[in-house]
Each structure stands twice: as structure tokens, then as C-alpha cells.
Steps between C-alpha positions, in 0.01 A plus 500: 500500500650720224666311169797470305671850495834626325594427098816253536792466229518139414367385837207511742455730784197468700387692814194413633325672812251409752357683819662508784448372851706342818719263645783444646681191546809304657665199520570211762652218670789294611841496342553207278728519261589292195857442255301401231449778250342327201180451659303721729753643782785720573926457521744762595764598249716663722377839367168432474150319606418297183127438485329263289148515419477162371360590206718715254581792717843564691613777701772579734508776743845618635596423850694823547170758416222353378549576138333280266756383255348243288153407378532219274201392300553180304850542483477864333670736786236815483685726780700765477629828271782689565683301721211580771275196725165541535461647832306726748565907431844486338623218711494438847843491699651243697168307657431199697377207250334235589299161375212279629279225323181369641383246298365660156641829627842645432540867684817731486522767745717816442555747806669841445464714803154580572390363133412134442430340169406153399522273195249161525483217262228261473599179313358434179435853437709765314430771660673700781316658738679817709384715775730844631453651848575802502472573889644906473728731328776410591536270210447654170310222336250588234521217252500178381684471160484145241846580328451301156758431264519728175358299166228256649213719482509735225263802489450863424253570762405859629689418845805380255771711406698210280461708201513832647857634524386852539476651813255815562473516863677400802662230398220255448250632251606427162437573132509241220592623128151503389361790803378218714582494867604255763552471867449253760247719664248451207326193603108650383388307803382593829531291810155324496536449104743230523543164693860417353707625238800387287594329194435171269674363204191230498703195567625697825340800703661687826289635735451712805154447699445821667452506864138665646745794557329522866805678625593686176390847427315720297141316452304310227587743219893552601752380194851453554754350294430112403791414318750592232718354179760623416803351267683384786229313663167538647371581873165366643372683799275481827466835606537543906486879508542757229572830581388664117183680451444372922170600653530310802816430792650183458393230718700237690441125521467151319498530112363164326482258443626619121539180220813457318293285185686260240190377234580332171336803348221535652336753774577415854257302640156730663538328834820737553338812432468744780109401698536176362808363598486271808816384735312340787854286433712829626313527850685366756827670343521793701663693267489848677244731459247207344105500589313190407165465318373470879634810600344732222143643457296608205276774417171485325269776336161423441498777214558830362219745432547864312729276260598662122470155322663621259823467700659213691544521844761419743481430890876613629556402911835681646657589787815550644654148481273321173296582211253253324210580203290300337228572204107622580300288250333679234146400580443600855886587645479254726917426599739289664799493625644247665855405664525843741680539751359589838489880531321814458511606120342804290252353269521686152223442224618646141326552227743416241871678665268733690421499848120549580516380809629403825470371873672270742456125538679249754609209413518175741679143469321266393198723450301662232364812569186603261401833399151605412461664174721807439326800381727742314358856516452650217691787530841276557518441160542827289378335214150548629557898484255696236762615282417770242826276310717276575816361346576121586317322797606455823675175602823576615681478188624672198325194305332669193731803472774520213721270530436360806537157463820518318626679819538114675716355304716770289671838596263836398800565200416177353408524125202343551379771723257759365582860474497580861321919412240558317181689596172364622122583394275427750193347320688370242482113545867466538556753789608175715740284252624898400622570850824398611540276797790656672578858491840619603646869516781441224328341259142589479353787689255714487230301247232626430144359543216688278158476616167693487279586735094556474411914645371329824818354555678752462360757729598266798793404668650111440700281700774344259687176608790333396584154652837368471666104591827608566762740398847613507706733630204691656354526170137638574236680229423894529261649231436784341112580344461720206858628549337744760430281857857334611439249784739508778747216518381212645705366868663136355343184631670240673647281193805237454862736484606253211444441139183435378338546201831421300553158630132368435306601831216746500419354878557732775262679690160607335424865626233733346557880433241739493491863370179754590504665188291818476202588283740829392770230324229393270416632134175615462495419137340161469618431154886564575667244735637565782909362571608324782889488548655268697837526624755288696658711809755366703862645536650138538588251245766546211387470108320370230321215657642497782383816610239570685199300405132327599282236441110587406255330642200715373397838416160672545320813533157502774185637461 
């Protein structure tokens, strides 16, 4: 579990991560309801289903769509900016809205066409817990957004733009006065970093539990926007589907359950976090699209062999309908994953972001299915390679290059970014931290890497690669050597159409190109040192940085 991230202004802001795993849950039983509203229960306004936790929290849900348009925490009314609920998407239309207790158990059900979604209380808790099923398309649904009111929670976060009136790009990256950037895109985090996120003033926190994302997209390493503040209010969000930097489809089906978390200042409680949180209590529900405990299976690896330990790594399952991950341990990478739903996934092992690996594995209710130890072949991981030099190691990432980290939480013009040109010497000691992360056609071009090369060397032929984790606008690397041997231009692999590496994601689709550079390219002079140009071709894109551009991964040169 990660710590305390994010530098508040007057107030704490705490987002703490954990890894993730499964479950699903629902809700069940009998109608019963009750008048009284100061204790545990629920009353109809006319407007609304008023539910009361019995223990500081309130929250009504309109009749008419679904909305929810009050969350009252010891008497403080936290929703809303803008004139705008709290509410699936951008709001749901006219829906069908209805209310059942069972006992401990208060459960409001919201149908909109093919989508259902579903509010539950549980009395003497203040939390909230939602599901959405998303059953097709036909229902643009993509969301859940915590509308907060503006002034409670005070911050100047990365995903803030309070202080940022600015705008640079698209209308939702911003500048403030001093050269920093904000956006709601700029979270730092990656799916599996985080296990809730949101704000505290210590006497009172917000919070949204994440789901196991099951149904979501994009894998363990996917970010997506989190939340925002802005001067009008604040938005807290469980992501459903989000189409920018997208490596996968979007899959259909039941989203949650997601927790909606009043604390007097504190975290929310660990027994909501995604693979721990248990709602044996939701069962017998039947909200649609649920699968019990019962119904789910779990996979188990005995261990990893032709491990880096050097890097963590990261068991992804996916298919078609769910994705699940969980952590190989350091030690021996034995794994586990539990929660699955019955199917036929691809089993991914990476070593750090990169895949090494892969096979199929099927999943059964109720089941675990154990796998002997997974060997990865050496030659999966590039890293492995004899390399006469090598900038950066392979693991998926731009992690290590210039201003790479930066690149999660703040726009490439930022001030605080480092020159983005700049030459490299190979040998140097800095030829990693001295290369720039992200290359793009309008901005920088054509830099040059200076190495040498022994006689040996260079009376043979080389294989040069380049791997990439995402890029835009068809932005792919062609070289030139010594200003004599131009490589041809590389065919674009299959990456997201959207922006990228301006709103915080490097995460698209590692690919590797190699160039068969011939002894003739080389100089025969050992002393001088040879140039390696790299340049971004693509015809697509439109300036500056948001021209056509890449992510490195690593560069090297074979012996």
C-alpha cells in the first residue's frame, strides 16, 4: 500500500493505494419500509428516497432519475457544484426508482433502459455502496461522478485546476501563473496504485473506494481521471470506461460495488478496499448482472522463474468480458488471484509494464485452478540481449528517462519540465536521465545520440532497437547513422487514436523497433564517435506538443 501523496494548502489530502483483486456484490430482501428518518431507515419526500444511515450520514436519491441529490454528513450538506446531482454519466433520464429494506439493508434500484444502477445503505455505516450495469451501448454510461460542493475541501492538487485559470489545451489542461500545470487527467496513479481516492480536512474526509474494475478497461497499469477541484466545486469519480489513451474495447456488465465514504478525517476503513471488501449481506439481491463469492474461481501460481528481481512483477488475467491482476511475490513469484469469473482468460506475466509472457488459463466457479511454475524464456525479455550499449532498461516504461515522472501529473510545457533537446553521450553516466522521455516531431526531433564503437564492432553489422509505450498521432522513430545510412520509415503499430503523453499516460501498447544497420554506416575511426539521429515520422498530428510524438521505452545497440 503506497502513502500519503499530494502537498495540500491548508488541508490534508491523502490517497492511499493497495493491490487489486475481485468481487462483486448485491443486495437483498423483502420490502419493509419505515417513516422514521432519524434513525436507521428510509421516507419519501415526494421527490426523493431519503435514506438514513443511522449514524451521521443522509442521502436522498430522486424518484424521477436516480440522481443523487443530497449526502448529508452530520448536518454539513457535501453534494453538489454547479447546480449539478451526483449522478451516473451526466445524468440519467427519466428512470424507474425504486426502494426495499431488509432488515440492516436499505437498497435503491435505478433502471434506465438496458442500464441498471443501485444505491445500498447499511445502517450504522456512512458509507454508500453503488454498482452500474452497463448491459450494451445503447446507453452511453461511462461514469460515476461525487459532485462536492465548492469550499469544503481546499487543495491545489496536480488533478486540480482551482488555481489554474489558464487554459493550454483543449479546454481542460490548464496553466497557473507560476508555469505549473493542471488537469483532471493528472492523477500520477495507475489503476493498481490506488484503493480510494479523495479529500480530508482531518475532522472530515470524502471518499470513493474503487471497485476491482473487473469490467473496466485498460489493465493494472491503465490511469484515468480520479477527480478534479476546481473553484466551483469538486468531482469524485469511479471510472466505468474511459475512452483516452484506450488499449482495450470496452466491456459490458456489473460495475461495483464502488463506496461513497463519509470519515471524520480519517481513511476509509481497509475492509472496503477492492479484494477485501466482503457483502455476503448483498447476495440474495439479485441485482442484475451479480455473481456471488460461490460463483467465482481463483487462480494460483506456484512461481515465476527467469525473474529480473530487480523489477516487480504483475500477473494480468483478461478476456473478452473481465480483467483481474494481482502481484508475483518477490521471493519466488508465487501469485494469486482470486474472485474470477468463470471463463477462459489470457494469462500475462510482466516484468515491471512489460509483457514477458503469456498463455491461457480457465477459470471455474467455485474452483481454483493451480499452475506449475512458469518459466519465462529468456529471450521474452529483451533485457537479457548482449548489448554492445544500452540506454535505459527495459520495463515497459519511460521510468528513468528525462522527465519522465513529471509526465503523470503535469503537462510536458510545465516549468518544471527539463529542457526537452539536448544531446546524449553514450558512456557518459547520464546518457539515461539526459534522454528525453517522449519525443514528438514539433518539438524535438532528430537528437542526436554520440557513441563509440571498438574496430571489431565496427566491421559488423548491428541490430538497433527502439521500444516505445505508446504514441500519438502515428508518431514512430526512423534514424539516421553517421548522417550516411537513413533507415526506412517504420509501418505504425497499433496504438490508442487519442491523447497521450500530454494528459499524463505513457500506457499504450509496448512495441519494439528494430533497424539492421550495416557494417558500411559505421566509422572506422575508433576514437571519433559515431551519431545516431533519431527522428519522429508521421504525417498526422498538428504542433508543438501535440504533434506527432512517442514514448521510449529503451534504446540499445546488439552485438
Amino acid at each position: 500500500m503506497s502513502g500519503p501523496t499530494g502537498r495540500p494548502l491548508g488541508r490534508r489530502t491523502f490517497v492511499l493505494g493497495s493491490a487489486a483483486a475481485a468481487g462483486a456484490a448485491a443486495l437483498a430482501g423483502p420490502l419493509a419500509g419505515t417513516a422514521a428518518a432519524a434513525g436507521f431507515g428510509w421516507s419519501d419526500d415526494g421527490s426523493n428516497y431519503v435514506v438514513d444511515t443511522g449514524a451521521g450520514l443522509v442521502f436522498r436519491v430522486s424518484k424521477t432519475n436516480g440522481d443523487l441529490t443530497s449526502l448529508v454528513y452530520k448536518g454539513t450538506e457535501y453534494q453538489g457544484y454547479g447546480g449539478k446531482n451526483s449522478h451516473v454519466e451526466s445524468g440519467l433520464g427519466t428512470s424507474t426508482v425504486t426502494i426495499a429494506q431488509s432488515g440492516s439493508t436499505i437498497l435503491v434500484s435505478v433502471a434506465y433502459g438496458t442500464l441498471k444502477h443501485y444505491y445500498a445503505a447499511r445502517s450504522g455505516e456512512n458509507n454508500v455502496y453503488l454498482w452500474t450495469d452497463k448491459a450494451d451501448s445503447s446507453v452511453t454510461a461511462t461514469r460515476y461522478i461525487v459532485r462536492v460542493k465548492a469550499g469544503l475541501f481546499l487543495n491545489d492538487e496536480p488533478d486540480s485546476y482551482t488555481y489554474a485559470p489558464t487554459v493550454i489545451e483543449s479546454a481542460d489542461v490548464f496553466e497557473k501563473s507560476d508555469g505549473q500545470t493542471r488537469a483532471k487527467h493528472y492523477s500520477k496513479l495507475r489503476v493498481m496504485d490506488y484503493s480510494y481516492i479523495g479529500w480530508t480536512t482531518g475532522s472530515v474526509g470524502l471518499w470513493i473506494v474503487r471497485s476491482n474494475h473487473e469490467k473496466a478497461s485498460g489493465g493494472p497499469f491503465y490511469r484515468s481521471l480520479l477527480r478534479h477541484q476546481s473553484a466551483d466545486g469538486g468531482g469524485l469519480y469511479e471510472i466505468l470506461y474511459y475512452g483516452e489513451n484506450q488499449t482495450e474495447s470496452e466491456r459490458y456488465g456489473l460495475q461495483g460495488p464502488y463506496v461513497i465514504a463519509l470519515t471524520d478525517g480519517g481513511a476509509p476503513s481497509p475492509s472496503l478496499y477492492p479484494g477485501t471488501l466482503t457483502t455476503s449481506w448483498a447476495d440474495s439481491l439479485g441485482i442484475s448482472g451479480y455473481v456471488a463469492a460461490g460463483g467465482r474461481g481463483r487462480v494460483a501460481g506456484v512461481g515465476i522463474t527467469g525473474r529480473d528481481t530487480a523489477y516487480p512483477y504483475t500477473v494480468g488475467l483478461a478476456n473478452s468480458a473481465a480483467q483481474y491482476w494481482g502481484s508475483a511475490r518477490s521471493s519466488d513469484g508465487y501469485f494469486s488471484i482470486a474472485g474470477v469469473l468463470p471463463g477462459t482468460y489470457t494469462l500475462t506475466v510482466f516484468k515491471g509494464e512489460l509483457a514477458v509472457y503469456t498463455s491461457s488459463v480457465t477459470v471455474s466457479a467455485g474452483a481454483t485452478t493451480t499452475l506449475n511454475t512458469i518459466a519465462v524464456p529468456s529471450s521474452n525479455d529483451p533485457g537479457n540481449a548482449t548489448a554492445i550499449w544500452r540506454i535505459n532498461n527495459w520495463d515497459g516504461t519511460p521510468g528513468g528517462f528525462k522527465n519522465a515522472d513529471l509526465m503523470t501529473y503535469a503537462h510536458p510545457s510545465d516549468v518544471r519540465a527539463a529542457s526537452w533537446t539536448g544531446n546524449v553521450v553514450v558512456g557518459s553516466g547520464t546518457e539515461t536521465s539526459a534522454f528525453p522521455c517522449y519525443l514528438w516531431k514539433d518539438v524535438n526531433s532528430g537528437i542526436v545520440v554520440y557513441f563509440k564503437l571498438t574496430s571489431a564492432q565496427a566491421a559488423a553489422a548491428h541490430t538497433l532497437r527502439i521500444g516505445v509505450t505508446t504514441a500519438y498521432a502515428n508518431g514512430r522513430p526512423q534514424v539516421v547513422v553517421n548522417d550516411t545510412w537513413t533507415s526506412a520509415v517504420p509501418l505504425p503499430p497499433t496504438q490508442p487514436s487519442t491523447r497521450s503523453l500530454t494528459v499524463g499516460s505513457y500506457r499504450g501498447n509496448n512495441h519494439t523497433f528494430t533497424y539492421s544497420v550495416p557494417a558500411s554506416a559505421w566509422l572506422t575511426d575508433t576514437s571519433a564517435y559515431n551519431t545516431l539521429k533519431i527522428y519522429v515520422a508521421s504525417g498526422s498530428g498538428t504542433t508543438s506538443y501535440l504533434s506527432a510524438g512517442t514514448s521510449i521505452d529503451a534504446i540499445d545497440l546488439l552485438a
